[in-house]
N, C-alpha and C positions, 0 to 999 in steps of 0.2 A: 812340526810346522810352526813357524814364526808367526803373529798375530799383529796387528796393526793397531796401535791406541789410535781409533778415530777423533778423541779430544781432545789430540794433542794438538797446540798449538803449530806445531812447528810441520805437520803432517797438513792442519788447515792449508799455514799460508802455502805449503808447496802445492795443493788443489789447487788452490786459490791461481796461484803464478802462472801452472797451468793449464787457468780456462777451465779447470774441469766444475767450478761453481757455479752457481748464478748469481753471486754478488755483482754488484758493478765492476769491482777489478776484475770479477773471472769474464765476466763479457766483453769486457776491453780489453782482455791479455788473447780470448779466444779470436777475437776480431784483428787482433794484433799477429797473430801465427799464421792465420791467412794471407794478411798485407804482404809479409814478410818476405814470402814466393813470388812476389811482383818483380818485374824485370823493369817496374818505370819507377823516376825519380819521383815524383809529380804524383800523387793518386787524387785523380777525378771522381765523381760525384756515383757515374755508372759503377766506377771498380769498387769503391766504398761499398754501395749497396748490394752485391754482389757479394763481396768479404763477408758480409754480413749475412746474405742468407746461406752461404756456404758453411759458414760457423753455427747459424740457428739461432741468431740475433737478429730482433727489431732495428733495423736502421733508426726508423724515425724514434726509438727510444734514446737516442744519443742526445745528450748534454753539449753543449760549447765547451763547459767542464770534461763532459768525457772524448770527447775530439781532441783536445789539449794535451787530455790523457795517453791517448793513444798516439799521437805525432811523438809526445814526446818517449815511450814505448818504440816506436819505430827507429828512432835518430839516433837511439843508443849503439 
């Protein structure tokens, strides 16, 4: 049975990418994979909040910084 080095760095940042953390990027990538299933070009304020508790993320814990983050997550 294969073992998984949980210290690895490289094992982190794929957590990390994700969603499956609670750093700020895993809550922005988790909120991001949400988004992602939307069928609109445009996400409104209701779908946002919504993405979010879908995910198991604070909306109102969002940053201008982490909104930035995540448009820019999405556009890719």
């Amino acid at each position: 049975m294969e073992m998984f080095d949980f210290t690895d760095p490289g094992f982190l940042g794929f957590l990390e990418s994700e969603g499956c953390m609670d750093t700020n990027e895993g809550l922005i990538n988790r909120v991001a994979k949400v988004l992602r299933s939307s069928p609109n070009d445009v996400i409104d304020t209701e779908e946002f909040r919504s993405a979010c508790t879908k995910a198991g993320v604070d909306p109102d814990s969002f940053t201008q910084a982490d909104l930035d983050a995540l448009q820019s997550r999405l556009n890719k």
